[in-house]
C-alpha positions as CSV (number, residue, x, y, z in Angstrom):
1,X,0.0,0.0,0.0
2,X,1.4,3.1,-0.9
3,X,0.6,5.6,1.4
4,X,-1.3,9.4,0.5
5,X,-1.8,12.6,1.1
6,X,-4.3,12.9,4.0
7,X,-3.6,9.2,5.4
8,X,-2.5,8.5,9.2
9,X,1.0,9.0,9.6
10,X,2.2,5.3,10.3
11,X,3.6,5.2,14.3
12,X,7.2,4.4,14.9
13,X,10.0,4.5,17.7
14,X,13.6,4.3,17.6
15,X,16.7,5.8,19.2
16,X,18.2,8.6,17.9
17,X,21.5,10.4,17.6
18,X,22.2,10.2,21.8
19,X,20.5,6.9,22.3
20,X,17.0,8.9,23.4
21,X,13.8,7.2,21.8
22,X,11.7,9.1,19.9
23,X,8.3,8.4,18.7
24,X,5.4,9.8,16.4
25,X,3.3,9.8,19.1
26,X,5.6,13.1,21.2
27,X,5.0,15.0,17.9
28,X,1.2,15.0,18.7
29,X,-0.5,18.9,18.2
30,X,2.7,19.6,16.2
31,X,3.6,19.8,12.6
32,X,6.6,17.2,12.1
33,X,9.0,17.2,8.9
34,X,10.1,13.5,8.7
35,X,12.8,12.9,6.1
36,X,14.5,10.1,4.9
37,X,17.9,10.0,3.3
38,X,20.1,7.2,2.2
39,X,23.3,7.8,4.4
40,X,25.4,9.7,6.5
41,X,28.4,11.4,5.1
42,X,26.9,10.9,1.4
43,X,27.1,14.2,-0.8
44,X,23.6,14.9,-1.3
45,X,22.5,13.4,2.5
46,X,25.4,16.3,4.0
47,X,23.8,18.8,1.5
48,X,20.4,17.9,3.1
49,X,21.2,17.8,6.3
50,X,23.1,21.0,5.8
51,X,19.9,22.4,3.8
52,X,17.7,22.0,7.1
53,X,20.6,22.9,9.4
54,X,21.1,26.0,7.8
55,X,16.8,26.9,8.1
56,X,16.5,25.2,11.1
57,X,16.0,28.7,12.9
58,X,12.9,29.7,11.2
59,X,12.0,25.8,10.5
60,X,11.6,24.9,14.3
61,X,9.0,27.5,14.9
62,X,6.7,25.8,12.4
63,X,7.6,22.0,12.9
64,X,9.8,19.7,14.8
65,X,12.5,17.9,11.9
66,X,13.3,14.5,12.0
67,X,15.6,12.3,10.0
68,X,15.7,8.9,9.2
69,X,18.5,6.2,7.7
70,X,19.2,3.1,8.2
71,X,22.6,4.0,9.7
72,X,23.7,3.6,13.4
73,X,23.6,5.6,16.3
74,X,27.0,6.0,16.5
75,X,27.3,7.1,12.8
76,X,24.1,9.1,13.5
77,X,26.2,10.9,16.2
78,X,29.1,11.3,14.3
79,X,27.3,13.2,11.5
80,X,25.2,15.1,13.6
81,X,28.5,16.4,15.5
82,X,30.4,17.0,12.2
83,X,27.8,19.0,10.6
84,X,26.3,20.5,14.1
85,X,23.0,19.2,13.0
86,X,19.9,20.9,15.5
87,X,17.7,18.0,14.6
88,X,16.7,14.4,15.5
89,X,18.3,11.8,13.1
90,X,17.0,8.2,14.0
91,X,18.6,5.6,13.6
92,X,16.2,2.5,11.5
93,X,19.3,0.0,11.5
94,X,16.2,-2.5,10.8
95,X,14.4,-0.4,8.0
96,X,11.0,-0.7,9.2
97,X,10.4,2.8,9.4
98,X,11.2,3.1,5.6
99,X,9.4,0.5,5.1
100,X,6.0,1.3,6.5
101,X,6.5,4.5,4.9
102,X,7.7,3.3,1.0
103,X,10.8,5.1,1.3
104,X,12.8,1.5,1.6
105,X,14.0,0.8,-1.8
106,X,15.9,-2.5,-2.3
107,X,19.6,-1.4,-1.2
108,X,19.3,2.1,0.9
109,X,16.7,4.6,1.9
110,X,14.9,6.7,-1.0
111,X,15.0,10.7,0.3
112,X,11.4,11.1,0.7
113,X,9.8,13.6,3.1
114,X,6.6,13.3,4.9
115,X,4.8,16.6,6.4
116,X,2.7,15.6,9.0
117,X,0.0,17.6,10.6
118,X,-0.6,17.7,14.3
119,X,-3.3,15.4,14.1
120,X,-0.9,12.7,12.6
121,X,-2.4,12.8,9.1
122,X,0.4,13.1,6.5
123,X,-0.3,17.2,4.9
124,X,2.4,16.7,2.3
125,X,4.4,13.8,0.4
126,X,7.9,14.9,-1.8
127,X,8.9,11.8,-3.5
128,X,11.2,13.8,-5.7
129,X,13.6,15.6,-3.2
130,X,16.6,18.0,-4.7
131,X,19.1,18.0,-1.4
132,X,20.3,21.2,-2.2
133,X,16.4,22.9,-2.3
134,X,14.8,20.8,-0.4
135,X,14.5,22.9,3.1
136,X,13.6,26.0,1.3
137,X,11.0,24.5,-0.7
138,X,10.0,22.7,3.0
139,X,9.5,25.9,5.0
140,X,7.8,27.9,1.7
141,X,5.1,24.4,1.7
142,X,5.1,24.2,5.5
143,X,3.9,28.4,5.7
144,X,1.5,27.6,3.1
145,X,-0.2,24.5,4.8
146,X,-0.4,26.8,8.1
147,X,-2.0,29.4,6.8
């Protein structure tokens, strides 16, 4: 089942970065910007996580920003020290968060993002995610949706 605008944000839980679970469920009566990326230290996955980084200012008063690959902790924590990353970066060694949301391809994680609403209902889907512009266009869709 491929999942759609308007559909209930599928639950998950994992550790993230420092080891600290985090679940859908603490994102309840806020927007959440779930993103998944192939892997750490990868060009365009640094240019991502750079993209929302760098926006993060004005991005974190309109939704909490989570991102998800199937690396470790460890190499979760390593990237979110090198690049001084704001956000949550969980860690789905197992891939069943890709998976429940489609963005498991065979081999690694495809970059989608998910905009969910505060009543867990997916608001937006990007299956076709530039790295470089993807924050940007993020924060223009997120002002949008609130309005």
């Amino acid at each position: 089942m491929t999942l759609g605008e308007g559909d209930a944000a599928p639950p998950f839980s994992a550790a993230d970065q420092n080891g600290t679970i985090t679940s859908l469920s603490q994102f309840k009566g806020k927007w959440l910007v779930l993103y998944f990326y192939p892997k750490d230290f990868t060009s365009g996955c640094t240019k991502e996580a750079c993209g929302f980084r760098d926006k993060y200012e004005v991005l974190k008063r309109l939704a909490a920003v989570v991102g998800v690959s199937a690396d470790s902790q460890e190499s979760h924590a390593k990237f979110a020290a090198k690049l001084i990353l704001p956000f949550t970066l969980l860690a789905d060694e197992e891939k069943i968060i890709s998976r429940s949301y489609g963005a498991q391809a065979i081999i690694l994680t495809r970059r989608f993002t998910f905009l969910i609403d505060p009543h867990g209902k997916i608001a937006k889907i990007y299956r076709s995610v530039d790295p470089v512009s993807h924050a940007r266009i993020i924060l223009k869709d997120l002002k949008k949706l609130q309005e």
